[in-house]
LOVEX-944882 format. One record per atom (N, C-alpha, C): residue in three letters; x, y, z. Coordinates in steps of 0.02 Angstrom, whole numbers, plus 50000, padded with zeros to 5 digits. Example, Ala and Ser with C-alpha at 12.3 -4.5 7.8 and 13.67 -1.06 7.14 Angstrom:
% LOVEX-944882
ala506604971650390/ala506154977550390/ala506604983550390/ser506424988850354/ser506844994750357/ser506455000250394/
END
This chain:
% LOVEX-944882
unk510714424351399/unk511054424351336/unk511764426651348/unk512354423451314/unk512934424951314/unk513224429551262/unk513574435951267/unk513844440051231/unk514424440751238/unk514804443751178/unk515544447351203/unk515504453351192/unk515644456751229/unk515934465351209/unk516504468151212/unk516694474351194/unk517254476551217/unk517114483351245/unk517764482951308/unk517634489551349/unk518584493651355/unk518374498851343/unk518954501151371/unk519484497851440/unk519934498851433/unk520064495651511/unk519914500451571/unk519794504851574/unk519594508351634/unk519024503951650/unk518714505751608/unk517874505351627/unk517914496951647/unk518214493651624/unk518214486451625/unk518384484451715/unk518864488551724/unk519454491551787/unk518774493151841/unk518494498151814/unk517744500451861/unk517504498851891/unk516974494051824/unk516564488551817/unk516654481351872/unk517344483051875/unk517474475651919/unk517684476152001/unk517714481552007/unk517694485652067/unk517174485352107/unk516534489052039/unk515914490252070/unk515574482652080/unk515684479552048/unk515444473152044/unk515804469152117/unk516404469252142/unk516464467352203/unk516034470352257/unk516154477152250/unk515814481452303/unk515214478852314/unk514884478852262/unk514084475652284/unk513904470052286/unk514384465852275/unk514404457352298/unk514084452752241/unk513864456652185/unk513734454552102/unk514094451952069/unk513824447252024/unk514324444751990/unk514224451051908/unk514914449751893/unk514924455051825/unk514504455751783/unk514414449851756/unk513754450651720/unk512834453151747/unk512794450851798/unk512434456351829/unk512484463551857/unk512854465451837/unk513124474151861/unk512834474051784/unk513424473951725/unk513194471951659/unk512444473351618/unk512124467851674/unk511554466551637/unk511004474251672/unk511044472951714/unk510754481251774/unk510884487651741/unk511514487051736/unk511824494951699/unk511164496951643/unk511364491751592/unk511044491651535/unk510274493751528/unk509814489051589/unk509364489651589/unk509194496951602/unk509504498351652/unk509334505051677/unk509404510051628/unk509794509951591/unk510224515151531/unk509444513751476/unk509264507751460/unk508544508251413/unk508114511051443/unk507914510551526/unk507394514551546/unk507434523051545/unk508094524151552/unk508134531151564/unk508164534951484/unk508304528851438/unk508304533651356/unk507554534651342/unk507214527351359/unk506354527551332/unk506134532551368/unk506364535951458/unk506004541051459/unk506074548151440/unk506714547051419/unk507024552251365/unk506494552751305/unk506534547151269/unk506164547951201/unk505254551651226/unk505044549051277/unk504654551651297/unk504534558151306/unk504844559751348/unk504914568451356/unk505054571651289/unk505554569551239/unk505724573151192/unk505064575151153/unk504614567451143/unk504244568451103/unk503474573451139/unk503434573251191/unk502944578351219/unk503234583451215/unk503734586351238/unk504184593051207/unk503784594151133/unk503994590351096/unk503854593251021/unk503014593051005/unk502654588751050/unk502014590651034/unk501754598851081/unk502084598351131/unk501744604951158/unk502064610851136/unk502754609651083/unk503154614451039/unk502504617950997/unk502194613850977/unk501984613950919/unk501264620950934/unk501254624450876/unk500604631550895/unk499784628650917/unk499534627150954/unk498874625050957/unk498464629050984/unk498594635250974/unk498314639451009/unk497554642650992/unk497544641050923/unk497004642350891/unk496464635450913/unk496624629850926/unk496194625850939/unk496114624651013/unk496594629751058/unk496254629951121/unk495894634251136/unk495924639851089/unk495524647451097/unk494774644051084/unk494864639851049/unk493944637251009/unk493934633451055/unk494164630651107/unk493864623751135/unk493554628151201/unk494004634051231/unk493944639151280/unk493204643551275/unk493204646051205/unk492714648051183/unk492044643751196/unk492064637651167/unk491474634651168/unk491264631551240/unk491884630251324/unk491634629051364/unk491394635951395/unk491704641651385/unk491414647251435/unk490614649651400/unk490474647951323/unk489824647251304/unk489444643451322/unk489544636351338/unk489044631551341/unk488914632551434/unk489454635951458/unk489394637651514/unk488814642551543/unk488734648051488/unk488324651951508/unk487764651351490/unk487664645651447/unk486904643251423/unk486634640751501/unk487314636951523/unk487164632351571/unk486874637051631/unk487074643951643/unk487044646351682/unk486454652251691/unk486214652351630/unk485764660251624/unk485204661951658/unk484894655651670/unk484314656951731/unk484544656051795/unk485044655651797/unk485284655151870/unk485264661151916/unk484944660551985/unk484974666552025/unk485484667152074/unk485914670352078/unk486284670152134/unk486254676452159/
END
């Protein structure tokens, strides 16, 4: 697909630098940049959003879940001889 954008001239200046250097044509530096820049926000959004779930108090529903394995544990365990 064909687009236009606009870039500062540095970056434009950069862009076309880096794009020799690595023997790319512009629009593939372009298209790379970009991609990479979506992968690194989605794993942003990612992290952010586990951040805010393990933000969140659950402490009361790990105390009960703790509770009920070290119980069902010792059911498991009461005739046991060691």
């Amino acid at each position: 697909m064909k687009t236009a954008i606009s870039l500062p001239d540095s970056l434009f200046t950069e862009a076309e630098r880096t794009a020799k250097r690595l023997g790319i044509p512009r629009s593939q530096l372009y298209a790379k940049a970009l991609e990479e820049f979506i992968q690194r926000n989605d794993r942003l959004m990612i992290s952010e959003r586990l951040d805010k779930i393990y933000a969140q108090n659950h402490g009361d529903e790990v105390d009960a879940i703790s509770r009920a394995g070290l119980e069902s544990m010792r059911k498991l365990t009461h005739d046991d001889t060691w």
